[in-house]
C-alpha positions in Angstrom: -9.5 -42.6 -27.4 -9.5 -41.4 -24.2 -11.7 -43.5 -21.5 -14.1 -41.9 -19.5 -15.9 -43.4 -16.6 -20.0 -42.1 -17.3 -21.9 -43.7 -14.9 -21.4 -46.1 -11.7 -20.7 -50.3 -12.7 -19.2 -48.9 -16.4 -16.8 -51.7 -17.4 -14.8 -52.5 -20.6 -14.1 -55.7 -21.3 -11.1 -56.8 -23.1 -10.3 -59.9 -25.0 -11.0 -63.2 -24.0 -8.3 -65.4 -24.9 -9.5 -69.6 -25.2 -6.0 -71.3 -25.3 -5.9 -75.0 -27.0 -3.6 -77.7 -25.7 -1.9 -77.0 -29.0 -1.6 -73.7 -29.1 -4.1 -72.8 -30.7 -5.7 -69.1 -29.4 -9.1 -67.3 -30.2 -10.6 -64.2 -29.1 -14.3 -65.7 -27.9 -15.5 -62.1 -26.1 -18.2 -61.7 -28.4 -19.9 -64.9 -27.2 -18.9 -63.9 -23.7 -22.6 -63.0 -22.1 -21.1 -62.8 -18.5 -18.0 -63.3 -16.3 -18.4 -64.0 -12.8 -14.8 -64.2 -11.1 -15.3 -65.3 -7.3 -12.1 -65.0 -4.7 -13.0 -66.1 -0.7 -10.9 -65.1 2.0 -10.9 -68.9 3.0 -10.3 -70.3 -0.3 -6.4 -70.9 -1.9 -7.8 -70.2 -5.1 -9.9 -67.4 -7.3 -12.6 -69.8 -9.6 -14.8 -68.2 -12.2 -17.8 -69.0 -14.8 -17.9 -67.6 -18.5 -21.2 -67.8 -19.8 -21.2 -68.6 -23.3 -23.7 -68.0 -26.5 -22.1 -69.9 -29.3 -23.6 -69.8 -32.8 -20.4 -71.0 -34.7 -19.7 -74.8 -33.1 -17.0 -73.7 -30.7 -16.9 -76.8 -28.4 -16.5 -78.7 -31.1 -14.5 -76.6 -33.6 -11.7 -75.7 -31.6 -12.6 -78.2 -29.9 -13.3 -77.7 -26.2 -12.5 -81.2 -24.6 -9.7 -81.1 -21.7 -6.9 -78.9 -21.0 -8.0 -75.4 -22.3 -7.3 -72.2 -21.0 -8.9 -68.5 -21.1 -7.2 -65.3 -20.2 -10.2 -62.9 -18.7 -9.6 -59.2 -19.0 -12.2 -56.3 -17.9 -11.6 -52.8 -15.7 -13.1 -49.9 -14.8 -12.5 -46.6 -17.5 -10.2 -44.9 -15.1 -8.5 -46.7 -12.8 -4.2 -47.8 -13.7 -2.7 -50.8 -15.3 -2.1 -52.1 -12.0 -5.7 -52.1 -10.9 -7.1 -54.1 -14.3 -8.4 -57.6 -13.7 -6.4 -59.8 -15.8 -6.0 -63.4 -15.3 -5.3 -66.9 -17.0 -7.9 -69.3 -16.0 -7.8 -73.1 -16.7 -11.1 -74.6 -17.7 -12.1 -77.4 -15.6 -15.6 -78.2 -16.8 -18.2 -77.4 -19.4 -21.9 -77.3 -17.9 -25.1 -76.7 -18.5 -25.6 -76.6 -22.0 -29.1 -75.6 -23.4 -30.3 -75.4 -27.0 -31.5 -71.6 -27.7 -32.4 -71.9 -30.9 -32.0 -74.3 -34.0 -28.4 -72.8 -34.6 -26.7 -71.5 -30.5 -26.8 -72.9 -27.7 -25.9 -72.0 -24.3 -23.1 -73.1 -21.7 -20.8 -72.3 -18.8 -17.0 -72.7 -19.1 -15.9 -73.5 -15.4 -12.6 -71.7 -14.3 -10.2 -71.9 -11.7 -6.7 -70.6 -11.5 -3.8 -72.0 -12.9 -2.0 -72.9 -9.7 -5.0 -75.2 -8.6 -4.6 -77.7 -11.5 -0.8 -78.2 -10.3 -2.0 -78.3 -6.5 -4.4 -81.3 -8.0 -1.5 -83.4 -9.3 1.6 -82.3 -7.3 2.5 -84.2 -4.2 5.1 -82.9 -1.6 7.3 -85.9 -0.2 10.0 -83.3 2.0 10.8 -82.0 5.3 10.2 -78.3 6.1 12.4 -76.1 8.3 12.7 -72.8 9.3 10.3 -69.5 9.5 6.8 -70.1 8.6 7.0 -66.9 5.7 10.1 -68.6 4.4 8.6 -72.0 4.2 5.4 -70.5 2.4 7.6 -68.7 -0.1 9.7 -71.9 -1.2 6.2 -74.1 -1.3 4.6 -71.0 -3.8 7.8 -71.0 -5.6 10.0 -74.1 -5.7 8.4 -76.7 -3.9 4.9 -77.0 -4.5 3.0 -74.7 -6.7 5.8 -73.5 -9.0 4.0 -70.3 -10.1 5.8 -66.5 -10.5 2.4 -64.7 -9.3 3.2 -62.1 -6.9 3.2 -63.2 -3.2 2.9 -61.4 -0.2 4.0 -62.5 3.3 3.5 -61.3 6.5 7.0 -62.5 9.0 6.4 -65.2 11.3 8.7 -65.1 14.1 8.4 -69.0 15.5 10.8 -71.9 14.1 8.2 -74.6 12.2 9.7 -78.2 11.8 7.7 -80.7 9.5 7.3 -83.7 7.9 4.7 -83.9 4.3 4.1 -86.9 3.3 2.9 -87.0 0.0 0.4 -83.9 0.6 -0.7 -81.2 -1.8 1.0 -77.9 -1.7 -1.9 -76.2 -0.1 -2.1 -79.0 2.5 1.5 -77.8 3.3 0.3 -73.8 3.4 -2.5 -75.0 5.5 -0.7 -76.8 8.2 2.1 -73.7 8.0 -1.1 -71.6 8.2 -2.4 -73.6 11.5 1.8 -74.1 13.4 2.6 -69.8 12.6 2.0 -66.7 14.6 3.1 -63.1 14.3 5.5 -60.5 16.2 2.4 -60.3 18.0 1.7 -63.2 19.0 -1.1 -63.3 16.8 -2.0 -67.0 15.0 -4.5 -66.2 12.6 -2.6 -66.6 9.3 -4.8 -66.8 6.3 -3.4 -68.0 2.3 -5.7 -66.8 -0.7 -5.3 -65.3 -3.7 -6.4 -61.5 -4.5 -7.0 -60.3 -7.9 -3.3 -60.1 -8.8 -1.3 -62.0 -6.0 -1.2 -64.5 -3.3 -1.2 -63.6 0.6 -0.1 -65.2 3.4 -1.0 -62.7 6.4 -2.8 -62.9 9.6 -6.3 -61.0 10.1 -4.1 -58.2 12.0 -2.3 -57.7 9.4 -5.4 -57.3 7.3 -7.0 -55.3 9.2 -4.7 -52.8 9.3 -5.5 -51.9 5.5 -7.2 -48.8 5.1 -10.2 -49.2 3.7 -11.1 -49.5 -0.3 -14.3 -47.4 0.1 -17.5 -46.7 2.3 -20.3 -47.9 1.0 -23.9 -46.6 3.1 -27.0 -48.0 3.0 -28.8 -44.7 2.2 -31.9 -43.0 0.3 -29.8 -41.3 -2.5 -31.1 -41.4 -5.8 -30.3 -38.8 -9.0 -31.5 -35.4 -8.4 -32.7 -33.2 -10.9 -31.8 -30.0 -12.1 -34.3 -27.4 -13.3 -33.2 -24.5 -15.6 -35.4 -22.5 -17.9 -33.8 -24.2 -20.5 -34.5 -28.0 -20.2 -33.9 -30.6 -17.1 -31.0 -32.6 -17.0 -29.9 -35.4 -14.6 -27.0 -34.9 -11.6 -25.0 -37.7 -11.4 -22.9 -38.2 -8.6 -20.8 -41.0 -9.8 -18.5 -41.4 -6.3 -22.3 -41.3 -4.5 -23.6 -43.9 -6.2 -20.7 -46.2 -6.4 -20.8 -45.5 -2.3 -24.8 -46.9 -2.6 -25.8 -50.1 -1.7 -27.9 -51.9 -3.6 -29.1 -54.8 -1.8 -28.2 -55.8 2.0 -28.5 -59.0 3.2 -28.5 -59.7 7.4 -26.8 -62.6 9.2 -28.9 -64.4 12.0 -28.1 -62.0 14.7 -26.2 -64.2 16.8 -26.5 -67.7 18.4 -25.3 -68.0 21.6 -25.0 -71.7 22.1 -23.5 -72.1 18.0 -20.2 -69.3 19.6 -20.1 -71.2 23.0 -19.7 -74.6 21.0 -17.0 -73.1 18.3 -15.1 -71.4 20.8 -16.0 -68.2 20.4 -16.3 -67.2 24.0 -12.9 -69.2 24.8 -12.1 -72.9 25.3 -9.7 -75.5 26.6 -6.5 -77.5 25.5 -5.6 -81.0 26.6 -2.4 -82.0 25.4 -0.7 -85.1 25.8 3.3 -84.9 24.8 3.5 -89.1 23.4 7.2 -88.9 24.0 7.5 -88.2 27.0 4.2 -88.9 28.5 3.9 -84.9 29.9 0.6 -83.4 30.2 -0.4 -79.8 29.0 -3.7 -78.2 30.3 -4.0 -74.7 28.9 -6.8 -72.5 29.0 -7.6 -70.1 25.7 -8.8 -66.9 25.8 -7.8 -64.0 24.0 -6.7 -60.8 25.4 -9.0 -57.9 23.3 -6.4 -54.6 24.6 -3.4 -56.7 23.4 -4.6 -57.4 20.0 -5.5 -55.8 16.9 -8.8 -55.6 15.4 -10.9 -53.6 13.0 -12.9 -51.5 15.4 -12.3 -50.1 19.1 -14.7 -52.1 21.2 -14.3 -56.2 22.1 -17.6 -58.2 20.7 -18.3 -60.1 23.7 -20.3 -58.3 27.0 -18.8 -58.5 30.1 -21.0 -60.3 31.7 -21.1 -64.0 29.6 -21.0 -66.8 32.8 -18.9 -68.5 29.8 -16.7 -72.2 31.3 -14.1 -72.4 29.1 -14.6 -76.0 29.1 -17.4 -76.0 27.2 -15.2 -76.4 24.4 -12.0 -78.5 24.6 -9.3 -79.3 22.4 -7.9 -82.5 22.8 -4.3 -82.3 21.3 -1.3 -85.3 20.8 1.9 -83.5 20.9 5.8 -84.3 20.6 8.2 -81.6 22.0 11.1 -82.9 20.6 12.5 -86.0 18.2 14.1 -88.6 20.1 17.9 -89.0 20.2 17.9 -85.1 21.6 17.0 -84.0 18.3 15.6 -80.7 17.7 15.2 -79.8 21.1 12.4 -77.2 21.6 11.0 -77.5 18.2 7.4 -77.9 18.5 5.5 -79.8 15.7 2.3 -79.0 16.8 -0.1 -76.0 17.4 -1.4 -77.2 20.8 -0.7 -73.6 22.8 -2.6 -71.3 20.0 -4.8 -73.6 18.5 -7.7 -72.7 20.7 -6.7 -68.9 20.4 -7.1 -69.1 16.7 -10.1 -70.9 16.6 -11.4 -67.9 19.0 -10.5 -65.1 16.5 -11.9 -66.7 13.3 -14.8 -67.7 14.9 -15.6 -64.4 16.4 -15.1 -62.6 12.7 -17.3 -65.0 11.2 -20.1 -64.2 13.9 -21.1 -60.9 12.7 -21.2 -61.5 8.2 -23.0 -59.4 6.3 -23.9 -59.8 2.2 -24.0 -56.5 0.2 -24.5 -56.0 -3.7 -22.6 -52.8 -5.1 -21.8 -51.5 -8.0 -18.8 -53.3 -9.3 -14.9 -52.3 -9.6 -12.1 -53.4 -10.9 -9.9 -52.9 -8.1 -12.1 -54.6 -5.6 -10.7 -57.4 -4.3 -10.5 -60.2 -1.2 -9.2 -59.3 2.0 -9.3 -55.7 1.7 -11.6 -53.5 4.4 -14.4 -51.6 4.0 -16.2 -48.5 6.0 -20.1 -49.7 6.1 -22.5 -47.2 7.3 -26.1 -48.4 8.1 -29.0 -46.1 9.7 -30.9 -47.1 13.0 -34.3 -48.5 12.3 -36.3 -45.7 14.2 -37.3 -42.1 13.8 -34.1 -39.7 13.8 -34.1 -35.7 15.0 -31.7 -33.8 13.8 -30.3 -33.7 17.0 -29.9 -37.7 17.1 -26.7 -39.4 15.3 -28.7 -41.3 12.7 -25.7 -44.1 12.5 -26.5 -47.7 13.8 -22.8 -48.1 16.1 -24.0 -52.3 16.5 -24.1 -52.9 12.4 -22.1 -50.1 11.5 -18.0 -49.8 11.4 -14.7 -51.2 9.7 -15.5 -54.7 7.8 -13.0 -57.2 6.5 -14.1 -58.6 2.7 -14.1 -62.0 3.6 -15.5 -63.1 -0.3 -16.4 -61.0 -3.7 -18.0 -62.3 -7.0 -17.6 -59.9 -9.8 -20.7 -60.3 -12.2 -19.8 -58.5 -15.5 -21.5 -58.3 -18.6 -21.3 -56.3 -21.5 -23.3 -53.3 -20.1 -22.2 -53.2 -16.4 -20.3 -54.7 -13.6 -21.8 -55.6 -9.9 -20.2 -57.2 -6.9 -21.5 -59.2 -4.2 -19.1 -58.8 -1.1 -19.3 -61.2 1.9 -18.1 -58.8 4.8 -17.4 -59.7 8.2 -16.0 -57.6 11.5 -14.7 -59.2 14.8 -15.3 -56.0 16.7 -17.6 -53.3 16.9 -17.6 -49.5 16.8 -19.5 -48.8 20.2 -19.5 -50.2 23.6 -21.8 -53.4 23.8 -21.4 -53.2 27.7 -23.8 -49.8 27.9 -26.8 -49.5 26.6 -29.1 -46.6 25.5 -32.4 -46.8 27.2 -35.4 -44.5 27.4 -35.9 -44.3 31.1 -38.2 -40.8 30.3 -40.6 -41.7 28.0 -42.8 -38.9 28.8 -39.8 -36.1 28.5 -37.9 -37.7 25.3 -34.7 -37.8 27.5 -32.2 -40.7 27.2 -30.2 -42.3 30.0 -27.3 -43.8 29.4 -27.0 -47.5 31.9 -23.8 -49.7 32.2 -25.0 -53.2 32.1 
């Protein structure tokens, strides 16, 4: 039978596979009530909640006490293999159980990927050497994490040199993450896990991606069409996937919360303990040089910003003694404060949205958002509000399924907007209507 996609947030679940530390498998879908699969743009790994209704003694039948597993299957009718959610969870916890009625209760199975259970009792005693891609890869592959999910990697041109002692895998990534910039001198790399793969890449890199879809914040509902027959519903399926449900705003901004997390720029004070050399460098990144997910630079010309209001105070060793790897830094004293800069100024403008759910939606993809200005428009006026409006990176996604229909509630955030913050548009005619444009 051919699927057919009927309305916006259809979704087909498939089976739910609950795995046994023996072997033992069993298709719970029909006591599956809800999924909610969660992946964040700052998190190494995608977790999830099952809610359960169990009427035949599950958790203690099969039993559920330690070391399970479920494999979580849904998409959208429509879309290819390759855009199916599919994914083998490992249980971590059972919670919130509630008696419903003499013979079901009510729980949540906790889930979190695979991979984190082995970051959880794998420890890393080795040293690391060579590009920061390549050293990723073996720590994903061979020496660390051990998994074959597919990896993506953006090239690192610097040389990394380290020591781990006894750390986690993802302690590894992170301090890889922290010590690696791109061909453009760019040193914002990321590690997280989409729906089918892991990615190491820097916010250039993602924000690059063209976008998924364009959702608009808009006063479209079904319209009806009148024959002298009967009246039937239009549904505009691409329309309403494109609606927004429910928009939720950030604060605005806080001016003295960016000067205090670097947003505006900042220091470095480094001290080389080898050889007793001091390093003063001051941060601030060059908006025309890099790349970003709209045209215009978030910060207005006119900020009487110090740098110093934020400093980093860094211990640093050029080189091992003995003349050993000479150049090699093992430290991220002359980007730190750049990358602090660029994450800090993504996170400043975040917006929360609820859509109708996909299956191909996924972390660290962008998104075009349209929102209208909060004012009276002419036809003349453009009824688009440039501030709120533009390219947005996903930055975290929850898919909430249940039997009838799939949502998603997407964290976006954008490091740039799509108009010039250094002009403003002010009436200076009331009395004619005529608009004035002023460079601040």
């Amino acid at each position: 039978m051919s699927e057919k996609l009927k309305r916006a947030g259809d979704v087909i679940i498939g089976e739910i596979i609950l795995t046994s530390s023996n072997g033992m498998q069993l298709d719970i879908a029909p006591q599956v009530v809800s999924i909610e699969i969660t992946e964040n743009l700052f998190e190494p790994f995608t977790s999830g909640v099952l809610t359960i209704i169990d009427g035949q003694n599950l958790s203690n039948l099969f039993p559920l006490v330690g070391n399970e597993f479920v494999s979580v299957s849904f998409h959208t009718p429509t879309v290819g293999d390759d855009q199916y959610y599919y994914k083998k969870f490992f249980i971590y916890a059972i919670s919130d159980k509630i008696k419903l009625t003499e013979r079901t209760s009510g729980y949540q199975l906790r889930l979190i990927s695979v991979e984190a259970t082995i970051d959880r009792t794998t420890r890393v005693s080795r040293t690391f050497r060579g590009h920061p891609d390549e050293i990723v890869s073996s720590i994903v592959r061979l020496n660390g994490l051990m998994t074959s999910t597919p990896l993506i990697v953006e090239p690192a041109l610097n040389d990394l040199v380290f020591i781990s002692n006894m750390w986690k895998p993802t302690k590894c990534i992170d301090y890889v993450c922290r010590h690696a910039i791109n061909a453009n001198n760019s040193p914002t790399y990321l590690f997280f896990e989409q729906r089918n793969r892991f990615i190491f890449a820097t916010l250039e890199y993602l924000s690059s991606w063209d976008p998924i879809q364009a959702f608009a914040v808009n006063n479209w509902t079904k319209q009806a069409a009148v024959d002298s027959v009967n009246t039937s519903t239009v549904v505009d399926i691409a329309k309403d996937y494109q609606t927004i449900k429910q928009i939720q705003y950030s604060t605005g901004f806080n001016h003295f919360k960016r000067i205090d997390s670097g947003y505006y720029g900042s220091e470095t004070i480094g001290l080389d303990i080898a050889t007793q050399q001091y390093i003063h460098i001051r941060n601030k990144s060059d908006f025309s040089k890099e790349k970003h997910l709209n045209k215009y630079s978030p910060i207005p010309h006119t900020v009487p910003v110090d740098s110093s209001a934020f400093i980093h105070y860094v211990p640093f060793v050029t080189q091992n003694f003995e003349g050993q790897n000479q150049g090699i830094t093992d430290t991220d004293f002359e980007y730190r404060g750049i990358r602090q800069q660029l994450i800090s100024r993504l996170q400043a403008t975040h917006l929360t949205i609820k859509v109708w759910g996909r299956s191909d939606y996924t972390v660290g993809s962008t998104i075009d958002l349209s929102i209208p200005k909060d004012q009276q428009i002419t036809k003349k006026d453009d009824p688009e509000d440039k501030l709120l409006s533009g390219k947005y990176l996903i930055t975290s996604l929850k898919h909430v399924v249940t039997p009838t229909e799939h949502n998603c509630n997407i964290q976006i955030m954008k490091d740039s907007f799509a108009s010039d913050i250094n002009y403003s548009l002010l009436a200076t005619k009331a009395n004619t209507g005529k608009t004035d444009i002023i460079a601040s």
